[in-house]
PDB file of N, CA, C and O in Angstrom, chain B, residues numbered from 101:
ATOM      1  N   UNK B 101       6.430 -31.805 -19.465  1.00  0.00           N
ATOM      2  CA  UNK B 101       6.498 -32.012 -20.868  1.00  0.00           C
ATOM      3  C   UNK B 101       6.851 -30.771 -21.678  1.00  0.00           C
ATOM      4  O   UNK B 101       6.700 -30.924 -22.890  1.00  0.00           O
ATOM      5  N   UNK B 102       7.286 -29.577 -21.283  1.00  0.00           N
ATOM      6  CA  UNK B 102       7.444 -28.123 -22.131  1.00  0.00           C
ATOM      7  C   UNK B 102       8.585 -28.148 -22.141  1.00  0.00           C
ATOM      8  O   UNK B 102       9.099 -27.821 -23.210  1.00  0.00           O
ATOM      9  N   UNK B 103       9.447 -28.509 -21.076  1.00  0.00           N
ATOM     10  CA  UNK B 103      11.165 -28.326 -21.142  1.00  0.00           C
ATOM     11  C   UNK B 103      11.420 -27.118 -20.343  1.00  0.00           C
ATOM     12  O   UNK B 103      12.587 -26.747 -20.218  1.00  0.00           O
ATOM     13  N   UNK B 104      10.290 -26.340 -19.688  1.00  0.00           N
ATOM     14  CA  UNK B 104      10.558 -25.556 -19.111  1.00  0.00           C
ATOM     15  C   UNK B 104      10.550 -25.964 -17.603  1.00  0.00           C
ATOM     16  O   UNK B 104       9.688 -26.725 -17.163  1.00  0.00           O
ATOM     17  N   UNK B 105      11.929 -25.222 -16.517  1.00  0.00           N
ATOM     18  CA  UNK B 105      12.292 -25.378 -15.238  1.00  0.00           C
ATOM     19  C   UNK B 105      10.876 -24.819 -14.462  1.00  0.00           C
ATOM     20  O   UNK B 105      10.091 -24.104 -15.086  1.00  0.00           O
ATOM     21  N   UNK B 106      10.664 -25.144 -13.280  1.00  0.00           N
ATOM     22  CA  UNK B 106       9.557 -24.509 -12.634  1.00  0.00           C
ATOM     23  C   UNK B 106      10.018 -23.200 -12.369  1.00  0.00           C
ATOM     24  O   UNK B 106       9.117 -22.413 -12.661  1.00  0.00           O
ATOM     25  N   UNK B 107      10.736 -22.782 -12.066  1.00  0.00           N
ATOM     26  CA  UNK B 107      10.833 -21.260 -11.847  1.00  0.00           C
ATOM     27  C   UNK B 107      10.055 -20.198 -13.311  1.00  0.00           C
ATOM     28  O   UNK B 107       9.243 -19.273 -13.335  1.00  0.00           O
ATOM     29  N   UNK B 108      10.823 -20.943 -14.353  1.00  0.00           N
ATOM     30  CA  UNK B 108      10.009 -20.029 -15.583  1.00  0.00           C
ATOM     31  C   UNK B 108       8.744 -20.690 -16.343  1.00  0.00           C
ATOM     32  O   UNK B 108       8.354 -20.530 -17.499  1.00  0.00           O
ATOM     33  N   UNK B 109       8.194 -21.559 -15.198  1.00  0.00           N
ATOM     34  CA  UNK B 109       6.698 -21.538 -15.701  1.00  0.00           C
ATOM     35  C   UNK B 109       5.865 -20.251 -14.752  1.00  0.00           C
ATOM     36  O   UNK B 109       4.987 -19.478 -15.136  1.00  0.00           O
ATOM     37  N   UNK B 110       6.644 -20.398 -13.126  1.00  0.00           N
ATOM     38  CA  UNK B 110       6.149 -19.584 -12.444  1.00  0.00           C
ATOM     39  C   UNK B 110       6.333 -18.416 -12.902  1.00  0.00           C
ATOM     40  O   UNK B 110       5.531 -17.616 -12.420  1.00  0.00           O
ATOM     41  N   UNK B 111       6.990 -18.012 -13.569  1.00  0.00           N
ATOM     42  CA  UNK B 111       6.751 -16.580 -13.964  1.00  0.00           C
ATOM     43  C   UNK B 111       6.357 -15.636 -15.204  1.00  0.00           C
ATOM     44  O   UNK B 111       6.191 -14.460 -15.529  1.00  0.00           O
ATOM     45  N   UNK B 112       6.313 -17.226 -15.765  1.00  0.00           N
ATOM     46  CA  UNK B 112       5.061 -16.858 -16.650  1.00  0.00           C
ATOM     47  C   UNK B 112       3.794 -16.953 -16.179  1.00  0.00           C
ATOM     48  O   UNK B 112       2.938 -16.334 -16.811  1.00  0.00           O
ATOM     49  N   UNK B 113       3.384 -17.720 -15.005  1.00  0.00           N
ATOM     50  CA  UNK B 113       1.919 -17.592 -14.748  1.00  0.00           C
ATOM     51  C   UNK B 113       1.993 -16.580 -13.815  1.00  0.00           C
ATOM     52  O   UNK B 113       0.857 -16.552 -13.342  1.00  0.00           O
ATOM     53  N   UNK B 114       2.714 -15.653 -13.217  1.00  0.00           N
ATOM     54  CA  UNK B 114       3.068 -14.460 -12.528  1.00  0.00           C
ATOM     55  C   UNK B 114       2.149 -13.682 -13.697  1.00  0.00           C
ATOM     56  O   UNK B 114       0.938 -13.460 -13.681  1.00  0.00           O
ATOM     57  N   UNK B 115       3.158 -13.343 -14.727  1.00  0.00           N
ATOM     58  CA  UNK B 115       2.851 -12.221 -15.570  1.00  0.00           C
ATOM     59  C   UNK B 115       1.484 -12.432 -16.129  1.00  0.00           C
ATOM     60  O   UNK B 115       1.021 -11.368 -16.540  1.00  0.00           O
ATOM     61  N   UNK B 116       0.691 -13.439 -16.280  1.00  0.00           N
ATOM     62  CA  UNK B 116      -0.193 -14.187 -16.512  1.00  0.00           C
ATOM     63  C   UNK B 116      -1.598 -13.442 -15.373  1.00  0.00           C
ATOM     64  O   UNK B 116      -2.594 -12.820 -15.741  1.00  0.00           O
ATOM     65  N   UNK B 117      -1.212 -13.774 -14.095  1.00  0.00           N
ATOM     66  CA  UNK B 117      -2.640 -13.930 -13.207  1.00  0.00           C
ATOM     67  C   UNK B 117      -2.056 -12.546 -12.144  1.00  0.00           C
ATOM     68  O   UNK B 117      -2.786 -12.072 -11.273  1.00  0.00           O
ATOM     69  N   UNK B 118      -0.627 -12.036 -12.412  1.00  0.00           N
ATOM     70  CA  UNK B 118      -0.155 -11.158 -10.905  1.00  0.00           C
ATOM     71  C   UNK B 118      -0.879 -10.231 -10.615  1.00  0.00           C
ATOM     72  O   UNK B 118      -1.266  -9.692 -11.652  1.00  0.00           O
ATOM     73  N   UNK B 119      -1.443  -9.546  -9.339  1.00  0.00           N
ATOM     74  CA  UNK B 119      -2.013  -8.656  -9.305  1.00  0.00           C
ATOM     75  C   UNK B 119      -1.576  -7.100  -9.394  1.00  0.00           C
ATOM     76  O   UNK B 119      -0.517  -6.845  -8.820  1.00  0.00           O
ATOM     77  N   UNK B 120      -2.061  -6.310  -9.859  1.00  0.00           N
ATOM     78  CA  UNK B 120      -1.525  -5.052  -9.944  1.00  0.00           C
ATOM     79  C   UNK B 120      -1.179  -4.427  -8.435  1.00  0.00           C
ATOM     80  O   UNK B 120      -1.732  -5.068  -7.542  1.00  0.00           O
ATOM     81  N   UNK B 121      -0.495  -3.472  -8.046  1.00  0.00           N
ATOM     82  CA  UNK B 121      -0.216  -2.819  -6.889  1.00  0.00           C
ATOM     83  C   UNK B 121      -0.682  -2.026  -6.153  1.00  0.00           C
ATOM     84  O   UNK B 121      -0.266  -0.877  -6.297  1.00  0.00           O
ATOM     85  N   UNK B 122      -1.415  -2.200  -5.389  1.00  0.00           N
ATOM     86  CA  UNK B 122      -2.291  -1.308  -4.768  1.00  0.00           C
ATOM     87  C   UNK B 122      -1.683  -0.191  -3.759  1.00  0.00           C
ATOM     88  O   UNK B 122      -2.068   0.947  -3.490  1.00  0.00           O
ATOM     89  N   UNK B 123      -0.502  -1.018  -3.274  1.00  0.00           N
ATOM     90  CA  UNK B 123       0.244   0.176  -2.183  1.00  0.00           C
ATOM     91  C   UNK B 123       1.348   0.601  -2.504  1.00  0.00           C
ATOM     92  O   UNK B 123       2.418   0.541  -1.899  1.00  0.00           O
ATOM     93  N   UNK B 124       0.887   1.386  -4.236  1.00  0.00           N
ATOM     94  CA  UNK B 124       1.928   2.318  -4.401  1.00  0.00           C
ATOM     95  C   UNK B 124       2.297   3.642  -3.294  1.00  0.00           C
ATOM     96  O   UNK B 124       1.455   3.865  -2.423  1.00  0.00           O
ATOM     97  N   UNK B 125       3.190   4.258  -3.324  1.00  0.00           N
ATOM     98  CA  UNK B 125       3.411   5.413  -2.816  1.00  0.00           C
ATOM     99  C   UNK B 125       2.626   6.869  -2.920  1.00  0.00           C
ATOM    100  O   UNK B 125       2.591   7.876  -2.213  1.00  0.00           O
ATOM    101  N   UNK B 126       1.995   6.449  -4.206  1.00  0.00           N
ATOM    102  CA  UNK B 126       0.932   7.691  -4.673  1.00  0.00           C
ATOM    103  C   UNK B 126      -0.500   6.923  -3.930  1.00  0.00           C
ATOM    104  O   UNK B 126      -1.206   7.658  -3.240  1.00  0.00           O
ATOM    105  N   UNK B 127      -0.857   5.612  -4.069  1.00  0.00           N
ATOM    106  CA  UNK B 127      -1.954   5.127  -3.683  1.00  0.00           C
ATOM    107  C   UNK B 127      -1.602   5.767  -2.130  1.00  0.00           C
ATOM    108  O   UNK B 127      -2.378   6.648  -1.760  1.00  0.00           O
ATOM    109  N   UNK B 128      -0.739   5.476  -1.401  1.00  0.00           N
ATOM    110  CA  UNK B 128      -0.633   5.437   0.030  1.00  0.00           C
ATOM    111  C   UNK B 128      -0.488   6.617   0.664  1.00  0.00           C
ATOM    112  O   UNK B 128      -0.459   6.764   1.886  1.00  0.00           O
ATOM    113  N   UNK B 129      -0.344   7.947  -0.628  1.00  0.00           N
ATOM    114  CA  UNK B 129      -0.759   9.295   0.229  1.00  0.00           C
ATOM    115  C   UNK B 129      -1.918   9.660  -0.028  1.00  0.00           C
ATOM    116  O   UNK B 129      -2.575  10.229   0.844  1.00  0.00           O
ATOM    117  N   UNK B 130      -2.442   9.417  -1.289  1.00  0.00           N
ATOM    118  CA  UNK B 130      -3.348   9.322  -1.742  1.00  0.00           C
ATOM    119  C   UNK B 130      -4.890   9.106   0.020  1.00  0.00           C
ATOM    120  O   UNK B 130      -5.490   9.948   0.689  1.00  0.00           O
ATOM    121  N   UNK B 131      -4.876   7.554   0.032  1.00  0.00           N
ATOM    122  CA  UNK B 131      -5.750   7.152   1.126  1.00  0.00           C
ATOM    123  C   UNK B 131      -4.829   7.851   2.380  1.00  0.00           C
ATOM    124  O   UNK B 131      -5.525   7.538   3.346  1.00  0.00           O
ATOM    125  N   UNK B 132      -4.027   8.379   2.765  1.00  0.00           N
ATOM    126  CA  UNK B 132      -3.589   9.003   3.588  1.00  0.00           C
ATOM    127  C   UNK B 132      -4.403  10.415   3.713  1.00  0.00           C
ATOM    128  O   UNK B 132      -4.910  10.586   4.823  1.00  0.00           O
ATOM    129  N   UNK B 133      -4.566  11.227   2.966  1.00  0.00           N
ATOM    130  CA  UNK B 133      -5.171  12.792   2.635  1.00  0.00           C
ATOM    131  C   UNK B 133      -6.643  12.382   2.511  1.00  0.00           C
ATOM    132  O   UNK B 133      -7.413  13.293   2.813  1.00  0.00           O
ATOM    133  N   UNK B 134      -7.374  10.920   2.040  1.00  0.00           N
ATOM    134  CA  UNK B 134      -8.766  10.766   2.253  1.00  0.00           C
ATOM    135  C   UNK B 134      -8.925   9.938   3.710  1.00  0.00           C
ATOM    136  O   UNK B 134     -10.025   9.970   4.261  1.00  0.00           O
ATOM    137  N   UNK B 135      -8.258   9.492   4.082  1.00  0.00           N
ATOM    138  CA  UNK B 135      -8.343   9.434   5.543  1.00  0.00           C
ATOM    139  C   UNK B 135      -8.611  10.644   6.448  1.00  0.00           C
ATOM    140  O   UNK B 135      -9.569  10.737   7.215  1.00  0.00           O
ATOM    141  N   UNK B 136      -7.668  11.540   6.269  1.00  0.00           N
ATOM    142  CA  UNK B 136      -7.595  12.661   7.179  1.00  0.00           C
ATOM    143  C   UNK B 136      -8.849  13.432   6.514  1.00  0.00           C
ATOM    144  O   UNK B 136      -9.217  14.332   7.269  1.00  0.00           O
ATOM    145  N   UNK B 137      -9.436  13.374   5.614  1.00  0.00           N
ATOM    146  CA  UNK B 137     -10.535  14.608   5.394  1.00  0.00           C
ATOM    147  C   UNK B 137     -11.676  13.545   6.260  1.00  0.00           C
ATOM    148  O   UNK B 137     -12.237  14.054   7.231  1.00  0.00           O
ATOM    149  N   UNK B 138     -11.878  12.663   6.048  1.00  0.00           N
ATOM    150  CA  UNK B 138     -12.948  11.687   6.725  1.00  0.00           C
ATOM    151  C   UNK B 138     -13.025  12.320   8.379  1.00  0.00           C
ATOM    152  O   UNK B 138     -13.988  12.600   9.094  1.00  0.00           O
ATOM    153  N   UNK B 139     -11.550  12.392   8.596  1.00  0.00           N
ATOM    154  CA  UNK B 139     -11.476  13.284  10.025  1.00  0.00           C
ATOM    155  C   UNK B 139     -10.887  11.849  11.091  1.00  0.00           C
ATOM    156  O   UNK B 139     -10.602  12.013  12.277  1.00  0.00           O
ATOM    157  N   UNK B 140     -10.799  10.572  10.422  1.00  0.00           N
ATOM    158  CA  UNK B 140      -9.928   9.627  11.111  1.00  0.00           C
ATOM    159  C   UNK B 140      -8.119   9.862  11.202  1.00  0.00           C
ATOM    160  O   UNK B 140      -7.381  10.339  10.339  1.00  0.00           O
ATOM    161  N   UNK B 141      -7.796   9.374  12.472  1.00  0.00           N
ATOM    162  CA  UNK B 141      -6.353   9.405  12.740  1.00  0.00           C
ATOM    163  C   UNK B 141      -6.047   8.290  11.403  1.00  0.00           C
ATOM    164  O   UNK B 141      -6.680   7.342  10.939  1.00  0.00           O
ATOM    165  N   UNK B 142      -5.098   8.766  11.161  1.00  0.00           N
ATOM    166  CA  UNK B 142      -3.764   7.481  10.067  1.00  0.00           C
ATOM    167  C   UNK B 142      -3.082   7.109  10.763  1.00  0.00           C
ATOM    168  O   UNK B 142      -2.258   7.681  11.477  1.00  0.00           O
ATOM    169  N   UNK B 143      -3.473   5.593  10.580  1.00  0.00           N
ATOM    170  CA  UNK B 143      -2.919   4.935  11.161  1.00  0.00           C
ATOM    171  C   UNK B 143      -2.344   3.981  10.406  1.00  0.00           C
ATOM    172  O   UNK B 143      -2.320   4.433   9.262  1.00  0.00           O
ATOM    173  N   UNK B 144      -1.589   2.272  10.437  1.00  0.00           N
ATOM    174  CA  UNK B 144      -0.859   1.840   9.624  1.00  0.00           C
ATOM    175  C   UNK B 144      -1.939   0.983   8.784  1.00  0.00           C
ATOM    176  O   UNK B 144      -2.091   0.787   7.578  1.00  0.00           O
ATOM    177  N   UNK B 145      -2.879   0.398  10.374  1.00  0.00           N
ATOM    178  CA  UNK B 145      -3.989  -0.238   9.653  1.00  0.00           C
ATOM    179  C   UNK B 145      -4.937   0.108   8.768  1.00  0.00           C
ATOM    180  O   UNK B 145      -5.405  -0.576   7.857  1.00  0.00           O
ATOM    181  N   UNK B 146      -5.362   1.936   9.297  1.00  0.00           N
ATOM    182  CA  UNK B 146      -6.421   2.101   8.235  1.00  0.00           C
ATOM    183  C   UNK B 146      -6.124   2.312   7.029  1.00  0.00           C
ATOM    184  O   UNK B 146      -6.921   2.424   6.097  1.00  0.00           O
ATOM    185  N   UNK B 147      -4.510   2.401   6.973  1.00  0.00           N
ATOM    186  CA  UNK B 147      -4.457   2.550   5.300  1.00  0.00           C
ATOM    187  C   UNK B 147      -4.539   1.361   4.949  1.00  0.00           C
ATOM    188  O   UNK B 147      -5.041   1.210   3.835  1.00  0.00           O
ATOM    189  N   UNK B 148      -4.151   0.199   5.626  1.00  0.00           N
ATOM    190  CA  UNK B 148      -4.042  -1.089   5.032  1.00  0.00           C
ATOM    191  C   UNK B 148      -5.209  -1.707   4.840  1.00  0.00           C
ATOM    192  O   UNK B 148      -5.206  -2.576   3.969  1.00  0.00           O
ATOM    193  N   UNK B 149      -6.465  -1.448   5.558  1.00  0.00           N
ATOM    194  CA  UNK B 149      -7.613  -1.223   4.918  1.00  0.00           C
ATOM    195  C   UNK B 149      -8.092  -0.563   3.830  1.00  0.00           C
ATOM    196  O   UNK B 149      -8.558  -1.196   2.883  1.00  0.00           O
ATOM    197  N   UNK B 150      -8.037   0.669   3.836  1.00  0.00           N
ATOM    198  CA  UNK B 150      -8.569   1.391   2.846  1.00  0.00           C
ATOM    199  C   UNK B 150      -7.991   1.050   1.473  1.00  0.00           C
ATOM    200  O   UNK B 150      -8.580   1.386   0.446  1.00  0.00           O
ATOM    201  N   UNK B 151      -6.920   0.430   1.461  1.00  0.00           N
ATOM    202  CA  UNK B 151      -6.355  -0.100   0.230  1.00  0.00           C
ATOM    203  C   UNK B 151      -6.726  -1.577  -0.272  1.00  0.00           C
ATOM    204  O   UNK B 151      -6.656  -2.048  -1.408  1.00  0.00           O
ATOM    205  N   UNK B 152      -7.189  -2.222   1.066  1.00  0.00           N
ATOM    206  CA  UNK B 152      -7.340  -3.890   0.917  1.00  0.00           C
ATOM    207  C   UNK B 152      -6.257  -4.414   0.647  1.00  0.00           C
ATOM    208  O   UNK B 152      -6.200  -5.148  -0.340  1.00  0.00           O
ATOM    209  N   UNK B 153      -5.176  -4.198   1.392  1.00  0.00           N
ATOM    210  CA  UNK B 153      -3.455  -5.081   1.705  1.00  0.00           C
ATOM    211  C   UNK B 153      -3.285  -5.154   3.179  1.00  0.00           C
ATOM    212  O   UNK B 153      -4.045  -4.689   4.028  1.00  0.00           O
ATOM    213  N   UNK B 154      -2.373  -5.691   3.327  1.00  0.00           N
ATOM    214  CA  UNK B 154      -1.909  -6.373   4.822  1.00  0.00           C
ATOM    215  C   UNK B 154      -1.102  -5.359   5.297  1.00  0.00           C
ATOM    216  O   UNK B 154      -0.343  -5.062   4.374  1.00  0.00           O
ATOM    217  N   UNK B 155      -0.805  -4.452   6.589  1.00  0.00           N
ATOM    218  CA  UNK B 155      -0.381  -4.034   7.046  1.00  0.00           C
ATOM    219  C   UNK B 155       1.530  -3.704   6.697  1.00  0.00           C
ATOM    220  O   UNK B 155       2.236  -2.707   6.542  1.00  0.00           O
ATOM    221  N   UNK B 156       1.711  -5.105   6.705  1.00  0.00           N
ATOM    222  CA  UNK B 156       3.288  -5.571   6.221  1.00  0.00           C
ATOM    223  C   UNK B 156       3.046  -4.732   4.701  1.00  0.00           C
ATOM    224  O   UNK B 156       3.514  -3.595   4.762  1.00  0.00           O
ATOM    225  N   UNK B 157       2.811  -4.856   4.205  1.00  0.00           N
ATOM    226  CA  UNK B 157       2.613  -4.384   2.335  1.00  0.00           C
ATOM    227  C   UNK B 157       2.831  -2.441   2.479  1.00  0.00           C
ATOM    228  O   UNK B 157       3.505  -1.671   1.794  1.00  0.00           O
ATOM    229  N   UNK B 158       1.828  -2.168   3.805  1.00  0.00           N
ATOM    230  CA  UNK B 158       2.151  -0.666   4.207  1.00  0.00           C
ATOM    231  C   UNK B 158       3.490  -0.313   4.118  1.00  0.00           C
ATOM    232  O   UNK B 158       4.051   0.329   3.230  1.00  0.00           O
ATOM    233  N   UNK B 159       4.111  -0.982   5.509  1.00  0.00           N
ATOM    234  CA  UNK B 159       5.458  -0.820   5.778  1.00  0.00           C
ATOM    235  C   UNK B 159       6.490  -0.998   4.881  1.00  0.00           C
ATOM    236  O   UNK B 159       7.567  -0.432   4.690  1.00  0.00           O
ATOM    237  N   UNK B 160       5.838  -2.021   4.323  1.00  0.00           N
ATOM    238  CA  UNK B 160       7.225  -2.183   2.827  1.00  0.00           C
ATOM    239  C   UNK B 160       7.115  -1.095   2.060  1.00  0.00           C
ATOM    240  O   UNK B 160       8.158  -0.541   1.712  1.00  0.00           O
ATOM    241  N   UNK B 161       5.856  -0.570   1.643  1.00  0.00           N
ATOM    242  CA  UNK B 161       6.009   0.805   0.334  1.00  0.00           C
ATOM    243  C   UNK B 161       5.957   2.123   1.145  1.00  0.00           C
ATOM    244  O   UNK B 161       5.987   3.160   0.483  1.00  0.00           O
ATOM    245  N   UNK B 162       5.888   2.210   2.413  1.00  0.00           N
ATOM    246  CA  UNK B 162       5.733   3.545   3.063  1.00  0.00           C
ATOM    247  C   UNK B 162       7.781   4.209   2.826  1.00  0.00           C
ATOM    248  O   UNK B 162       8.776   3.646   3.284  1.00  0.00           O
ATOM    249  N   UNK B 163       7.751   5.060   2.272  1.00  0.00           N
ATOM    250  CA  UNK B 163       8.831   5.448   2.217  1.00  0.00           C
ATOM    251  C   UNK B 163       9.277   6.873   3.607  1.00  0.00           C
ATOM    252  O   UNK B 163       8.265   7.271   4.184  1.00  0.00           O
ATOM    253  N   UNK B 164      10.297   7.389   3.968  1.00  0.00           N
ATOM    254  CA  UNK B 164      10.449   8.215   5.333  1.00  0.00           C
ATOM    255  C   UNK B 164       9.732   9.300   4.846  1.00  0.00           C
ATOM    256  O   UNK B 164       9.256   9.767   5.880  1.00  0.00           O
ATOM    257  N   UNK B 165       9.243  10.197   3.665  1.00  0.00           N
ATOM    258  CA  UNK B 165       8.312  11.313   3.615  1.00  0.00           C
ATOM    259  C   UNK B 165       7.149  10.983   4.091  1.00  0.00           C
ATOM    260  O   UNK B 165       6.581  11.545   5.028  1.00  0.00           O
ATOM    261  N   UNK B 166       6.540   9.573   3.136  1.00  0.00           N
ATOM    262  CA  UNK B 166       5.285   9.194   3.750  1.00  0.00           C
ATOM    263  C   UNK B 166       5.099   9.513   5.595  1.00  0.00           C
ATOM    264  O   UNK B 166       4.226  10.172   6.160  1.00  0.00           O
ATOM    265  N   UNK B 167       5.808   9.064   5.951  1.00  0.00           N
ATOM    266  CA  UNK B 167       5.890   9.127   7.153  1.00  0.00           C
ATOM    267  C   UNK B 167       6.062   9.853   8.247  1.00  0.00           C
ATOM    268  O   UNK B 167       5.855   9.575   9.428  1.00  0.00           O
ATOM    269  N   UNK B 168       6.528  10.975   7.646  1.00  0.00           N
ATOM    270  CA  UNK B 168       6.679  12.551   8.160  1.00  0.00           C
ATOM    271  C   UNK B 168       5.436  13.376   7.723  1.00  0.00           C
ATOM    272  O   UNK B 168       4.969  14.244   8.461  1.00  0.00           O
ATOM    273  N   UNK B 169       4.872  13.060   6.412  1.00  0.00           N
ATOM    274  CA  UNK B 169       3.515  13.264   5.999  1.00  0.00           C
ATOM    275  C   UNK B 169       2.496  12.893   7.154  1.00  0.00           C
ATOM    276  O   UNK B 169       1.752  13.664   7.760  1.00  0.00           O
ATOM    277  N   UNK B 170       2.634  11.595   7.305  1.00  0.00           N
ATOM    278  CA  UNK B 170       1.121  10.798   8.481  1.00  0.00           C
ATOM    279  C   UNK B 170       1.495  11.806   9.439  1.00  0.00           C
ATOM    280  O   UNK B 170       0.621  12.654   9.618  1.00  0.00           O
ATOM    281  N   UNK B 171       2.499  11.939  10.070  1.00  0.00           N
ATOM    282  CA  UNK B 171       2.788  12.749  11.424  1.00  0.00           C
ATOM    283  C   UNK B 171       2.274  14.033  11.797  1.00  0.00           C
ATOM    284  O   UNK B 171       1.907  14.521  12.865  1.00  0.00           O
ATOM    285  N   UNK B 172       2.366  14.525  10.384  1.00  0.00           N
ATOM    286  CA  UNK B 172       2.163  16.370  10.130  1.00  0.00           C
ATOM    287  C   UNK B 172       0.410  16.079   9.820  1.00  0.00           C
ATOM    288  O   UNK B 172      -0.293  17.086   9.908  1.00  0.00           O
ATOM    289  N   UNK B 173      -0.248  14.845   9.491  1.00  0.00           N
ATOM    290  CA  UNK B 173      -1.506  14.879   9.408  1.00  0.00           C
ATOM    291  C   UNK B 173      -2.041  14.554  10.219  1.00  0.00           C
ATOM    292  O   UNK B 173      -3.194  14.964  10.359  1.00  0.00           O
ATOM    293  N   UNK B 174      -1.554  13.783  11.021  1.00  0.00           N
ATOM    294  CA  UNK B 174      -2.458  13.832  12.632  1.00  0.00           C
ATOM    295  C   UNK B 174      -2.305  14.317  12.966  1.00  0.00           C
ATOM    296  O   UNK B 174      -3.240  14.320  13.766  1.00  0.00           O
ATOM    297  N   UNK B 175      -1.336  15.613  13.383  1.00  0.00           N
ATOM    298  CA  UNK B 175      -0.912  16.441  14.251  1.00  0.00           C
ATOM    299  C   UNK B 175      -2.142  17.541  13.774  1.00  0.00           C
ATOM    300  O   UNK B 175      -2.388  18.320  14.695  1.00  0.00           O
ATOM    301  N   UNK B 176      -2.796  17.733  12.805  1.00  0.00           N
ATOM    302  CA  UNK B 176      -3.739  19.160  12.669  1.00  0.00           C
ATOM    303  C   UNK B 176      -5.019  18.275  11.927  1.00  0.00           C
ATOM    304  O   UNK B 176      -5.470  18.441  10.794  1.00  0.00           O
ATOM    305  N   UNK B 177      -5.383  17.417  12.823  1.00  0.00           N
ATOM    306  CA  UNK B 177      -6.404  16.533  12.999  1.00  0.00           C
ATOM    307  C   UNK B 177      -7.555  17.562  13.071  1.00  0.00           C
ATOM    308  O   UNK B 177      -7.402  18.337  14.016  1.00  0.00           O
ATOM    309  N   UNK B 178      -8.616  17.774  12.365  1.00  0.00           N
ATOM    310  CA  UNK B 178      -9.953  17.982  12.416  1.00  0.00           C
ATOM    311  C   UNK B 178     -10.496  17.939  13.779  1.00  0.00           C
ATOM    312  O   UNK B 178     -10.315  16.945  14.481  1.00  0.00           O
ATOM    313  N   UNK B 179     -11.224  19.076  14.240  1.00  0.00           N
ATOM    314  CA  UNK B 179     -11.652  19.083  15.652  1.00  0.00           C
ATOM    315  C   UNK B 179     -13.258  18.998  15.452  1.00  0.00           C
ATOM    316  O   UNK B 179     -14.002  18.981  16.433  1.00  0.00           O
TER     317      UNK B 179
END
């Protein structure tokens, strides 16, 4: 009854209920550098924990620094 297509109701109830982003790139070095002081390896999961997102959500926002970052932080892992 609005005249509106389902696509632009959906995205008005997007902008409406969407959740904010938790696995930004700053969030994800962020729990990366409080991982490693905890003295745990980084791994894909524990960030995807420590953030409360799905693993996949990691991989999508992990950009190639991130990732040369995790490397250089396990590598001088806390003894």
């Amino acid at each position: 009854g609005t005249g509106l297509d389902i696509s632009k109701k959906l995205k008005i109830v997007g902008s409406l209920i969407g959740k904010g982003k938790k696995a930004s790139k700053d969030n994800i070095y962020d729990a990366m550098i409080t991982i490693n002081n905890i003295g745990d390896k980084i791994t894909i999961n524990n960030l995807a924990n420590f953030l409360g997102c799905t693993t996949r959500t990691i991989h999508r926002n992990m950009c190639e620094e991130l990732r040369v970052e995790k490397c250089l932080l396990n590598s001088n892992e806390k003894v």
